[in-house]
N, CA, C and O atoms as a MOPAC input file, in Angstrom:
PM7 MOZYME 1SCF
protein

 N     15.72200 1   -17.94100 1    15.93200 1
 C     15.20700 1   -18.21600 1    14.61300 1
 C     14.47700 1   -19.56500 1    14.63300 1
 O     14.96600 1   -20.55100 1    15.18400 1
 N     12.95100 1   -19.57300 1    13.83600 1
 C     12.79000 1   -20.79300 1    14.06300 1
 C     12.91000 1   -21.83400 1    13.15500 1
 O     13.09100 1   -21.62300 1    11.95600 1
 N     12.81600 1   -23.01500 1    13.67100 1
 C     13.67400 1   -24.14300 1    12.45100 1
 C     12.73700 1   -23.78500 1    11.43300 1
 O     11.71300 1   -23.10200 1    11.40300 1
 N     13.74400 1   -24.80200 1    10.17900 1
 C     12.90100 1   -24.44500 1     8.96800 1
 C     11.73100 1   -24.92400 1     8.87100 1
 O     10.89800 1   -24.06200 1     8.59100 1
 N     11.22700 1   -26.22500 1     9.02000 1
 C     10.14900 1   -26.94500 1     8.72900 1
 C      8.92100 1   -25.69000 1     9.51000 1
 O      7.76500 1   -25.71100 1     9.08600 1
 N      9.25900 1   -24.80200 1    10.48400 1
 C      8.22600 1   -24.55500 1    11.45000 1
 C      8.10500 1   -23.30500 1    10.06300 1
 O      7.01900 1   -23.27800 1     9.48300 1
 N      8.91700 1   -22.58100 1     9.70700 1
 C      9.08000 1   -21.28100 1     8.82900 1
 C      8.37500 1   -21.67300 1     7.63800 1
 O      7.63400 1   -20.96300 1     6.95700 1
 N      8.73000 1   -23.06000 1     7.43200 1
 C      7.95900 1   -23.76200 1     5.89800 1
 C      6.52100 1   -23.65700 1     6.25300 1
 O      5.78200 1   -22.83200 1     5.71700 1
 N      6.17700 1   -24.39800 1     7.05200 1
 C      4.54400 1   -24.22000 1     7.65800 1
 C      4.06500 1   -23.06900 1     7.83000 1
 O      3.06300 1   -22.95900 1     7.12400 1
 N      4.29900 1   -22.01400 1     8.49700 1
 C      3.67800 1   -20.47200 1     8.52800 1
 C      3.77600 1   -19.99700 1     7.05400 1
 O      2.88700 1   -19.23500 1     6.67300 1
 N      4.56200 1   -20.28700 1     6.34500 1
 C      4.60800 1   -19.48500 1     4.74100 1
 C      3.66300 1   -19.98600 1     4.27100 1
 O      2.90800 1   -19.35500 1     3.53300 1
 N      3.47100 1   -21.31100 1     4.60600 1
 C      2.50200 1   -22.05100 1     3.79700 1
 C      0.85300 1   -21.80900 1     3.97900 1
 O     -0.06600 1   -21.80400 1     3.15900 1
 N      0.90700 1   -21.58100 1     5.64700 1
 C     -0.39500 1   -21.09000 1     6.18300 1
 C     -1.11000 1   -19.68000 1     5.82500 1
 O     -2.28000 1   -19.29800 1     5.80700 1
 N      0.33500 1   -18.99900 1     5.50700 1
 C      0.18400 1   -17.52000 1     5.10600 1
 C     -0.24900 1   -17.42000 1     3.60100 1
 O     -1.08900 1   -16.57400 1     3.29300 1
 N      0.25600 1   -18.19500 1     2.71700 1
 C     -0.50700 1   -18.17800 1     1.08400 1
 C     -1.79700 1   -19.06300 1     1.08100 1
 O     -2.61000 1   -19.00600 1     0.15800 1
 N     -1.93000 1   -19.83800 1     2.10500 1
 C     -3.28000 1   -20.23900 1     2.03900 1
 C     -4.17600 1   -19.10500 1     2.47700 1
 O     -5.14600 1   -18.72400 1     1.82300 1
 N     -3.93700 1   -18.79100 1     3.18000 1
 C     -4.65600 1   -17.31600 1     3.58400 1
 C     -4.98000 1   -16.53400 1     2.78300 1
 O     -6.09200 1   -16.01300 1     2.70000 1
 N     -3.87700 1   -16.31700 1     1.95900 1
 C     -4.17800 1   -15.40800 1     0.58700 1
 C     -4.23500 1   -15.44800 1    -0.44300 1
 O     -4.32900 1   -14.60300 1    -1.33300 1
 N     -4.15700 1   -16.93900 1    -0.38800 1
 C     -5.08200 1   -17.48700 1    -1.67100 1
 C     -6.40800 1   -17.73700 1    -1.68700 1
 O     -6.97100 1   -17.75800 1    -2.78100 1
 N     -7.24400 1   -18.00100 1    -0.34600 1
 C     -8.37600 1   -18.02100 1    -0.24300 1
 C     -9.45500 1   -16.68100 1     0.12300 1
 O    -10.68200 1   -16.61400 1     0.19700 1
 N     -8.48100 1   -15.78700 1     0.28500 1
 C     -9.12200 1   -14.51400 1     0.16100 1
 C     -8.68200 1   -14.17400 1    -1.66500 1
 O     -9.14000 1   -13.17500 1    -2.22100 1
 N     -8.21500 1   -14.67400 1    -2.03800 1
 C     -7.83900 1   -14.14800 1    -3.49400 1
 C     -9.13200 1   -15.06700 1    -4.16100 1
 O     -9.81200 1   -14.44400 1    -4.97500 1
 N     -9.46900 1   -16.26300 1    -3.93500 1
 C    -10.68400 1   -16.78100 1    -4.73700 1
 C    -11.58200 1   -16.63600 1    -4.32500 1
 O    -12.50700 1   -16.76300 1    -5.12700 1
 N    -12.00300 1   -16.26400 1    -2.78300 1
 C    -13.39500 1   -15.37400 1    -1.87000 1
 C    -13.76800 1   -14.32400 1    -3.32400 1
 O    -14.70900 1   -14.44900 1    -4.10800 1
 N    -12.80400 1   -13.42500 1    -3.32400 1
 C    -13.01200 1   -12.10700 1    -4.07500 1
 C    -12.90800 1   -12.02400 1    -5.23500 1
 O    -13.20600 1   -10.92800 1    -5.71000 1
 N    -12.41300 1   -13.20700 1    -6.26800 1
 C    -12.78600 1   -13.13000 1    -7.45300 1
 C    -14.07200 1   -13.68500 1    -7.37600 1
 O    -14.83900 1   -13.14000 1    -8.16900 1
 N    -14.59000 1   -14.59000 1    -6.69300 1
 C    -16.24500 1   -14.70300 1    -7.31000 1
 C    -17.07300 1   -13.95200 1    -6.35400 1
 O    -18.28700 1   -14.11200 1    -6.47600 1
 N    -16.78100 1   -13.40100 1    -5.70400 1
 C    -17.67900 1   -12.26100 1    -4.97400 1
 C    -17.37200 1   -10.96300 1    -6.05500 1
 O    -18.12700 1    -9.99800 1    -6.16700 1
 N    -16.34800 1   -11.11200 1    -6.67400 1
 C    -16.57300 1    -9.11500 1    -7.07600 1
 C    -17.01600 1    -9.52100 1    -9.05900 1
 O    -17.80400 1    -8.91300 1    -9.78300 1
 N    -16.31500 1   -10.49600 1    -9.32500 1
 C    -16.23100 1   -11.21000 1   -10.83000 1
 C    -17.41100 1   -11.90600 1   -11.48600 1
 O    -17.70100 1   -11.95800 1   -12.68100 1
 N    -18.11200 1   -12.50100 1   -10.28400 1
 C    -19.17200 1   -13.75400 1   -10.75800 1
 C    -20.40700 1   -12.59900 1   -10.06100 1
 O    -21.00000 1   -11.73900 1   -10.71200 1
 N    -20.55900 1   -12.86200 1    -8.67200 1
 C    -21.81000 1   -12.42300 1    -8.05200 1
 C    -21.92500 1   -11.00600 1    -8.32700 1
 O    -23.12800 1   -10.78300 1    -8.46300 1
 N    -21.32500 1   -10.04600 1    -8.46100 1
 C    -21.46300 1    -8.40200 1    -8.35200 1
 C    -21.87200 1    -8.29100 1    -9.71300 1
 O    -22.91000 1    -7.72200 1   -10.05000 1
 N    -20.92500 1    -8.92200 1   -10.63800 1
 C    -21.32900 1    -9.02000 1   -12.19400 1
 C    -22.51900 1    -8.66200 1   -12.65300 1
 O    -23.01600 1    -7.85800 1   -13.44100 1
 N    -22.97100 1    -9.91200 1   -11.56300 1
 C    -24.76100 1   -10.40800 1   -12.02800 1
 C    -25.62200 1    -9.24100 1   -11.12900 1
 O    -26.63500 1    -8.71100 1   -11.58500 1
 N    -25.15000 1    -8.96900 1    -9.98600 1
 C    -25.64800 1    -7.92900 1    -9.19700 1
 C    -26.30400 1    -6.82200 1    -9.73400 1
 O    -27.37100 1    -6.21200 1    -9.65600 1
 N    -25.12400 1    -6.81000 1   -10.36600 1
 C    -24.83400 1    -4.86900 1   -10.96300 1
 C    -26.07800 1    -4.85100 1   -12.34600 1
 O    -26.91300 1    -3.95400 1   -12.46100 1
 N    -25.95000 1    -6.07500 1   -13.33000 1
 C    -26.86000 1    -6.67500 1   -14.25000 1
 C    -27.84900 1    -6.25300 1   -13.93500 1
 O    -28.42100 1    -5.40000 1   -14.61400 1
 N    -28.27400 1    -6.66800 1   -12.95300 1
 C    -29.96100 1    -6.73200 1   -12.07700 1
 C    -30.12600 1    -5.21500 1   -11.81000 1
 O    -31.30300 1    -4.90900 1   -11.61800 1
 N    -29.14300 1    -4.07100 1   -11.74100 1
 C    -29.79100 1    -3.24400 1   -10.91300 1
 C    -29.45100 1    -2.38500 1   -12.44000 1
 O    -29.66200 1    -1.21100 1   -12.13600 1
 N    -29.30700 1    -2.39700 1   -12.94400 1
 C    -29.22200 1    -1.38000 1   -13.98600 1
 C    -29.73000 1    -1.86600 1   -15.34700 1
 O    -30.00500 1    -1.04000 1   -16.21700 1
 N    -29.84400 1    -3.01000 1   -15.52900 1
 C    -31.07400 1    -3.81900 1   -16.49200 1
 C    -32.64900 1    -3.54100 1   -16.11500 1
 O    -33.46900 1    -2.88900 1   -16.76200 1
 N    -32.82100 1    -4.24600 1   -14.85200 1
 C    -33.79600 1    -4.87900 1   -14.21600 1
 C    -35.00400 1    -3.76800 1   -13.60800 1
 O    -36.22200 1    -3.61900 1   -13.69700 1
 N    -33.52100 1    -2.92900 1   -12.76200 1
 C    -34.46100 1    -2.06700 1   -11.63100 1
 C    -34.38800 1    -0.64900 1   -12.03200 1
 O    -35.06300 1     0.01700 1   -11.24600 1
 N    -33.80800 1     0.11300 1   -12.99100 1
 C    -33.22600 1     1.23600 1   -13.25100 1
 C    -34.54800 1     1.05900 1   -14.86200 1
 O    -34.58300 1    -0.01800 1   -15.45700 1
 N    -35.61600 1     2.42800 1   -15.38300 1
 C    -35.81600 1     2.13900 1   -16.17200 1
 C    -34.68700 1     1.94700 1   -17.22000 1
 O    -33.54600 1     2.07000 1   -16.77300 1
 N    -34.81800 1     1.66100 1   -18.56200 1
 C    -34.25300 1     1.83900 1   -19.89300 1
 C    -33.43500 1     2.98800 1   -20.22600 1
 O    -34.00800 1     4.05100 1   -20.46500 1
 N    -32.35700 1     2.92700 1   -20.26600 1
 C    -31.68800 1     4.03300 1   -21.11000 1
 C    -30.47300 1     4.20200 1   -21.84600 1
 O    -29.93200 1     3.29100 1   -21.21900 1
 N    -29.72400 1     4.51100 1   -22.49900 1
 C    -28.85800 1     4.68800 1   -23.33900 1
 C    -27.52000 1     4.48400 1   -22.27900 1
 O    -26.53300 1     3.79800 1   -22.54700 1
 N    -27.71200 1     5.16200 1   -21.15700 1
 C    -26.93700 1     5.29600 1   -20.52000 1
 C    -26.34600 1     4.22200 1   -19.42200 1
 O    -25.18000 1     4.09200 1   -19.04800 1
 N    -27.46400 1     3.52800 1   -19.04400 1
 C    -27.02400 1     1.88900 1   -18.28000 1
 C    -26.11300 1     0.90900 1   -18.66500 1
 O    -25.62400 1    -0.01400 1   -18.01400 1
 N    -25.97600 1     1.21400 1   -19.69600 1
 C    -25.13100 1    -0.12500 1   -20.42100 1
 C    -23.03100 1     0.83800 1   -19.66000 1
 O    -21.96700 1     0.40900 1   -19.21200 1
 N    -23.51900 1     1.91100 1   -19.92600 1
 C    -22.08100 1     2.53000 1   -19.90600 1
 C    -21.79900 1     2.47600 1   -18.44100 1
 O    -20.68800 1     2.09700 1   -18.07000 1
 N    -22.91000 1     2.89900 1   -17.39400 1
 C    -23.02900 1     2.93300 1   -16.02900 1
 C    -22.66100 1     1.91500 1   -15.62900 1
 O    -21.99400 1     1.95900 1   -14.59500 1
 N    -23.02500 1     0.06200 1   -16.49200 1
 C    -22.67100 1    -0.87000 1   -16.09300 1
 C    -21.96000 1    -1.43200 1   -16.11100 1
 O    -21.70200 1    -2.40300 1   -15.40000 1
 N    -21.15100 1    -0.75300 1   -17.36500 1
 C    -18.93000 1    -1.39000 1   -17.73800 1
 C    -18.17100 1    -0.70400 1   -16.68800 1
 O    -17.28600 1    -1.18700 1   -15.98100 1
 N    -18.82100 1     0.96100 1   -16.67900 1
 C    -18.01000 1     1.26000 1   -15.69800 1
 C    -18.30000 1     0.97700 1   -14.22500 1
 O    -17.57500 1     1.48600 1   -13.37000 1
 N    -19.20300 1     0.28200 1   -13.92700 1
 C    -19.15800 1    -0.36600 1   -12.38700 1
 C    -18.82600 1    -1.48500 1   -12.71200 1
 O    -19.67900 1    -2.04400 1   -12.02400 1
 N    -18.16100 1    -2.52500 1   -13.31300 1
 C    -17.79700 1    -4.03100 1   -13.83100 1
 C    -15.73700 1    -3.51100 1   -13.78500 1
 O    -14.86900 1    -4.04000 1   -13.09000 1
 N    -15.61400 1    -2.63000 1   -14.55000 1
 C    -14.28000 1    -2.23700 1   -14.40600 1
 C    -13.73700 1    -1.60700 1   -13.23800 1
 O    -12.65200 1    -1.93500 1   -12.75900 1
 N    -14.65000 1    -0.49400 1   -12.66100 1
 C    -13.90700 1     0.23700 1   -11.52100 1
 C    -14.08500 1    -1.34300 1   -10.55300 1
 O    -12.99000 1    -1.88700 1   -10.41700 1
 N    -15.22800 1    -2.09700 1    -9.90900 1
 C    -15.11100 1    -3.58700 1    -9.38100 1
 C    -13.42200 1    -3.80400 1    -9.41100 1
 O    -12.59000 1    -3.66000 1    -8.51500 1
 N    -13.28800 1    -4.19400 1   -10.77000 1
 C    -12.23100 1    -5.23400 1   -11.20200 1
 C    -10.95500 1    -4.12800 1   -10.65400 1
 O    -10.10800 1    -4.64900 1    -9.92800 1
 N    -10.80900 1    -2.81700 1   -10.93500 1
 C     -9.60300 1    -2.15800 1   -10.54400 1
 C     -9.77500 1    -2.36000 1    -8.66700 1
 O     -8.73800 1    -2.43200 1    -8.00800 1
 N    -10.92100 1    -2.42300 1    -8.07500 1
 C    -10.98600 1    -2.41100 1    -7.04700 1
 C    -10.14200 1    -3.47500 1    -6.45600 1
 O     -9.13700 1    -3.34100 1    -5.75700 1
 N    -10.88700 1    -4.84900 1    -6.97100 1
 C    -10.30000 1    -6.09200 1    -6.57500 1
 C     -8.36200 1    -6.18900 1    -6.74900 1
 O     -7.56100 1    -6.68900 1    -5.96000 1
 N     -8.14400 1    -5.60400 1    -7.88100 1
 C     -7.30000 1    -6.25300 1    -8.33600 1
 C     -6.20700 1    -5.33300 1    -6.86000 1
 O     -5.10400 1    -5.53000 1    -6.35000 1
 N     -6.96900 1    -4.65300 1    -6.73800 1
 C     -5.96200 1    -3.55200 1    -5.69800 1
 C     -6.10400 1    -3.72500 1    -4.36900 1
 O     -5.28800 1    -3.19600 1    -3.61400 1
 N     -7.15400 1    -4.48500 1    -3.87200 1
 C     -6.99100 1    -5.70800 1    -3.19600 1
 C     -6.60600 1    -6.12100 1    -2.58900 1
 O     -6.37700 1    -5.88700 1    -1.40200 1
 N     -6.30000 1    -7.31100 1    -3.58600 1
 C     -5.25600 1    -7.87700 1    -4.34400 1
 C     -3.70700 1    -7.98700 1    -3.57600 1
 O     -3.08800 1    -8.81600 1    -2.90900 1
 N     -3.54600 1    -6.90000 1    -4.00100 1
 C     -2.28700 1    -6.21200 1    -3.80200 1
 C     -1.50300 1    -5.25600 1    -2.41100 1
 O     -0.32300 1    -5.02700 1    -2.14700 1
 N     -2.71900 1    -4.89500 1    -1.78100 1
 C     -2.53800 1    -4.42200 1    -0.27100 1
 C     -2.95100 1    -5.85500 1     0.71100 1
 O     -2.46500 1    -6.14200 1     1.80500 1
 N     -3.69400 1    -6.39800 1     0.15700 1
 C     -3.80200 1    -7.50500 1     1.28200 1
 C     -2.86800 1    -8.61700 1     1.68900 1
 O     -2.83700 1    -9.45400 1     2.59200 1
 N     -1.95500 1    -8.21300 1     0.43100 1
 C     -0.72200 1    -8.94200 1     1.33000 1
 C      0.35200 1    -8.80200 1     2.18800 1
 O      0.82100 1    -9.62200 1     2.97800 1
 N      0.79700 1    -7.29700 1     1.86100 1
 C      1.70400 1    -6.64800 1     3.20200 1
 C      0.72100 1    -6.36500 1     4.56200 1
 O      1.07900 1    -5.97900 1     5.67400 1
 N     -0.61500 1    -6.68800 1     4.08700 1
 C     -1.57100 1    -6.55300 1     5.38600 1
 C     -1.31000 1    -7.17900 1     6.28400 1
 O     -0.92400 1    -6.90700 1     7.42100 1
 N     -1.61900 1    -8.45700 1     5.54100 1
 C     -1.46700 1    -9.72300 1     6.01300 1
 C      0.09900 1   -10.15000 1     6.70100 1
 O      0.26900 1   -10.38500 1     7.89700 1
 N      0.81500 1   -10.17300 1     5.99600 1
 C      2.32900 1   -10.41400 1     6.66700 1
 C      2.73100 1    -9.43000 1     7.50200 1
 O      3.83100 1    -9.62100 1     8.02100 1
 N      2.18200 1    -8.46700 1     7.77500 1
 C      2.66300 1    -7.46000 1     8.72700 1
 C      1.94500 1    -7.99100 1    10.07900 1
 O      2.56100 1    -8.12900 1    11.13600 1
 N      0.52500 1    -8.28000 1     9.90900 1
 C     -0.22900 1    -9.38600 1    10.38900 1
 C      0.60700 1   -10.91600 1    11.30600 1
 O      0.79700 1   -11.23700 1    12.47900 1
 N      0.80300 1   -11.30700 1    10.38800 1
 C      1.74900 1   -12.60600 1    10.84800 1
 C      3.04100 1   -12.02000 1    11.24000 1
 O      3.67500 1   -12.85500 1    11.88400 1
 N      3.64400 1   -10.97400 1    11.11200 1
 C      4.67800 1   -10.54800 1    11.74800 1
 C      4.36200 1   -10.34800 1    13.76700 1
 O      5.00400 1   -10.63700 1    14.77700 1
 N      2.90600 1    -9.64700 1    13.44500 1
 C      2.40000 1    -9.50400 1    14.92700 1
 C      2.04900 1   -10.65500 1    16.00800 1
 O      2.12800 1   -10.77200 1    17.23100 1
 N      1.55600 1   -11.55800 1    14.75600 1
 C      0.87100 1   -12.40600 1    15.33200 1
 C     -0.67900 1   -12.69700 1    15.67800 1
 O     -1.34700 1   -13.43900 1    16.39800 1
 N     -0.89500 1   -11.37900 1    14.46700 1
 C     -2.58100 1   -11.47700 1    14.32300 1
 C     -3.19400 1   -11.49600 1    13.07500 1
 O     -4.13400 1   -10.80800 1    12.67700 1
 N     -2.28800 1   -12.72500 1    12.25500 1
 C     -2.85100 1   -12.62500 1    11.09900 1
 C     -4.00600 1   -13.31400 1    10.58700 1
 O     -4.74000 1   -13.05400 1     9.63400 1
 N     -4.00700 1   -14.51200 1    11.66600 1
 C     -5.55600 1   -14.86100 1    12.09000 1
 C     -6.34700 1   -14.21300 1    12.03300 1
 O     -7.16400 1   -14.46300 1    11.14700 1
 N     -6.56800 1   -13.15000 1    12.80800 1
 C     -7.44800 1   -12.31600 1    13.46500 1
 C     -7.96900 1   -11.61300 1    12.05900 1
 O     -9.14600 1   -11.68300 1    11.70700 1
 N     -6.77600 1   -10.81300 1    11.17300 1
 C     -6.99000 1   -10.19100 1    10.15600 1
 C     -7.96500 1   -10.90000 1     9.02600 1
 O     -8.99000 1   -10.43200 1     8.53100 1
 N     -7.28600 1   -12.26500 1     8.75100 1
 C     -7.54400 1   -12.93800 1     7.79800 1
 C     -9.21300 1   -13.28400 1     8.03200 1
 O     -9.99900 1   -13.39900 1     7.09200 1
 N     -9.50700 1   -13.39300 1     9.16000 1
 C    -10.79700 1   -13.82400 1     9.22600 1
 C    -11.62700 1   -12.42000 1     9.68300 1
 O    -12.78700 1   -12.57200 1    10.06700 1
 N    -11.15700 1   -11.29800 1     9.65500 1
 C    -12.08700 1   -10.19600 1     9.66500 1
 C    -12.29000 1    -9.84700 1     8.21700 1
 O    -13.33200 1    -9.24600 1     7.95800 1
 N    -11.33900 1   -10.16500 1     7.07800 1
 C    -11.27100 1   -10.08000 1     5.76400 1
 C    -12.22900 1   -11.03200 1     4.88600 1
 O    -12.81100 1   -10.78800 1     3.82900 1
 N    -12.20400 1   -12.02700 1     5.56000 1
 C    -12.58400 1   -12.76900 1     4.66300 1
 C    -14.80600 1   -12.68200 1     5.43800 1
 O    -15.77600 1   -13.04900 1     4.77400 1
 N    -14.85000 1   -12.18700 1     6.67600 1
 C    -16.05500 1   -12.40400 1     7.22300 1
 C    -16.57100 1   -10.97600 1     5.66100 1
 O    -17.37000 1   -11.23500 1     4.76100 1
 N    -15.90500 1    -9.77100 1     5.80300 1
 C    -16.33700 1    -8.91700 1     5.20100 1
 C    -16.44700 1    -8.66300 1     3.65500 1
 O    -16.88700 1    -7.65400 1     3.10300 1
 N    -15.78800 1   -10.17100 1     2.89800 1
 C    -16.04700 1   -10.32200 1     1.51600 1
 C    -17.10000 1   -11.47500 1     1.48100 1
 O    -17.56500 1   -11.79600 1     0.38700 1
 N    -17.42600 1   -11.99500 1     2.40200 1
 C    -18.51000 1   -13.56900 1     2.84300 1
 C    -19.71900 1   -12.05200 1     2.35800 1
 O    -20.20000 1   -11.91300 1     1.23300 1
 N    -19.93000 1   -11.23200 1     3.38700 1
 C    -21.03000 1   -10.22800 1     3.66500 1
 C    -21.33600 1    -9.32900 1     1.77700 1
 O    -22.43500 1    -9.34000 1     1.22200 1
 N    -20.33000 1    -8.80700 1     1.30100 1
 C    -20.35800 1    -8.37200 1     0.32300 1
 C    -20.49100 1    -9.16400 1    -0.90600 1
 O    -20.31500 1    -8.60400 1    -1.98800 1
 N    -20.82000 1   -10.56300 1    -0.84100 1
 C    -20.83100 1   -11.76300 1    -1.63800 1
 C    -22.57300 1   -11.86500 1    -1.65100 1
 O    -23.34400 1   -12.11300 1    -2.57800 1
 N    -22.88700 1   -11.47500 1     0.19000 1
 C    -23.98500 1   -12.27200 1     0.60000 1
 C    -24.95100 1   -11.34900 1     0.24300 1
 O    -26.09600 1   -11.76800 1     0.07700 1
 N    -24.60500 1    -9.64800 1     0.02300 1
 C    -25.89000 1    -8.73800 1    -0.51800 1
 C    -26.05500 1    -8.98300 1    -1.89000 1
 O    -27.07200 1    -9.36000 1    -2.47300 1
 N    -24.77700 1    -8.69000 1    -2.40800 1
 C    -24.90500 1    -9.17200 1    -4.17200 1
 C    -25.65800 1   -10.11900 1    -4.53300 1
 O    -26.32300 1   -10.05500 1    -5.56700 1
 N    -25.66900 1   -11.81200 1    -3.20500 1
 C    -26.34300 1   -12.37900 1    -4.32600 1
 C    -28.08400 1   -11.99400 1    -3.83400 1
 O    -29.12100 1   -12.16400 1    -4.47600 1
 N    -27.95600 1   -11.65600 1    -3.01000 1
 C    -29.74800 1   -10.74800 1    -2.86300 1
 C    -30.45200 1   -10.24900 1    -3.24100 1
 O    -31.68000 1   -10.18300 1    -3.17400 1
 N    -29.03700 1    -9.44400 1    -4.11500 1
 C    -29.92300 1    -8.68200 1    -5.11200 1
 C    -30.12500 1    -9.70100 1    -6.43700 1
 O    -31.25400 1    -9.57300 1    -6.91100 1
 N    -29.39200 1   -10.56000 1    -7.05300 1
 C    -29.17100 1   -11.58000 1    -7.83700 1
 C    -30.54100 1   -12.22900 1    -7.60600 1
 O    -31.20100 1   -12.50400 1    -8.60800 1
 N    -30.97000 1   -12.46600 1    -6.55500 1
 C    -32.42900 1   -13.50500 1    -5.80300 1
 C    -33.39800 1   -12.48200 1    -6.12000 1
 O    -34.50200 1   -12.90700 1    -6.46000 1
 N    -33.25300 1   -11.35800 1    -6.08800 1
 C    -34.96600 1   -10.08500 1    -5.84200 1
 C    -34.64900 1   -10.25700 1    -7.15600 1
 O    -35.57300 1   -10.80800 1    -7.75500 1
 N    -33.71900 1   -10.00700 1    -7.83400 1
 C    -34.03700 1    -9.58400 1    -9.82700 1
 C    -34.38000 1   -10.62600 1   -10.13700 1
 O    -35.29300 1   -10.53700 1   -10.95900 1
 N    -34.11000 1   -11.66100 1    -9.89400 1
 C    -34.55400 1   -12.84000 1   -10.41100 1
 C    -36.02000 1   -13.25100 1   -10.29100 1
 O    -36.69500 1   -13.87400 1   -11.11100 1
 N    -36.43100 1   -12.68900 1    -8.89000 1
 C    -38.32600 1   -13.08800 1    -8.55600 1
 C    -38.80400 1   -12.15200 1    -9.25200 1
 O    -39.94600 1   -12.34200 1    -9.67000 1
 N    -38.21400 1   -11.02400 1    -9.56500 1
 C    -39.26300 1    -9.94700 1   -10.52300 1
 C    -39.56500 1    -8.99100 1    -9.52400 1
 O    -40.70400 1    -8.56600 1    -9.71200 1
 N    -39.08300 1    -8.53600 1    -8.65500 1
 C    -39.59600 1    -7.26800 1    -7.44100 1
 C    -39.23200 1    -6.44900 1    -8.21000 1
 O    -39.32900 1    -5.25400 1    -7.93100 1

């Protein structure tokens, strides 16, 4: 068993982990997709009755997405640090919400120049 101070430090390393994938993905799915989704069903989609509804329900299913997440990425993760590759995990997680941050705001940049 290892001493405590060493057990205190990995717990600690382990909620940093998943706390920084927990604020990666609220402003990647909350802030940037928001505005994303804005752009493509305002911007690029003509006019219709129907965009506004197309666009709560891609803003909510988002948010059920995240929040679920959320919620698997942490037995991910500690099953992870159980192995000893929660490194490995944490930074394949977090490269692939960096990427899904990085199209959203692209599209955020093209709606904005007017393409």
């Amino acid at each position: 068993m290892a001493p405590l101070t060493q057990r205190i430090a990995r717990e600690l390393g382990f909620y940093g982990m998943y706390l920084s994938l927990i604020i990666v993905a609220v402003i990647s799915v909350l802030i940037i997709w928001r505005q994303a989704l804005q752009v493509i069903f305002y911007q690029w989609i003509a006019f219709a009755w129907t965009n506004r509804s197309y666009y709560i329900f891609s803003v909510v299913a988002g948010a059920f997405a995240l929040v679920t997440g959320i919620l698997l990425a942490d037995p991910w993760l500690r099953d992870g640090m159980r192995r000893g590759v929660a490194v490995r995990r944490f930074g394949r997680a977090l490269l692939a919400l960096l990427v899904f941050a990085a199209v959203g705001y692209l599209i955020m940049l093209a709606g904005n120049v007017g393409w």
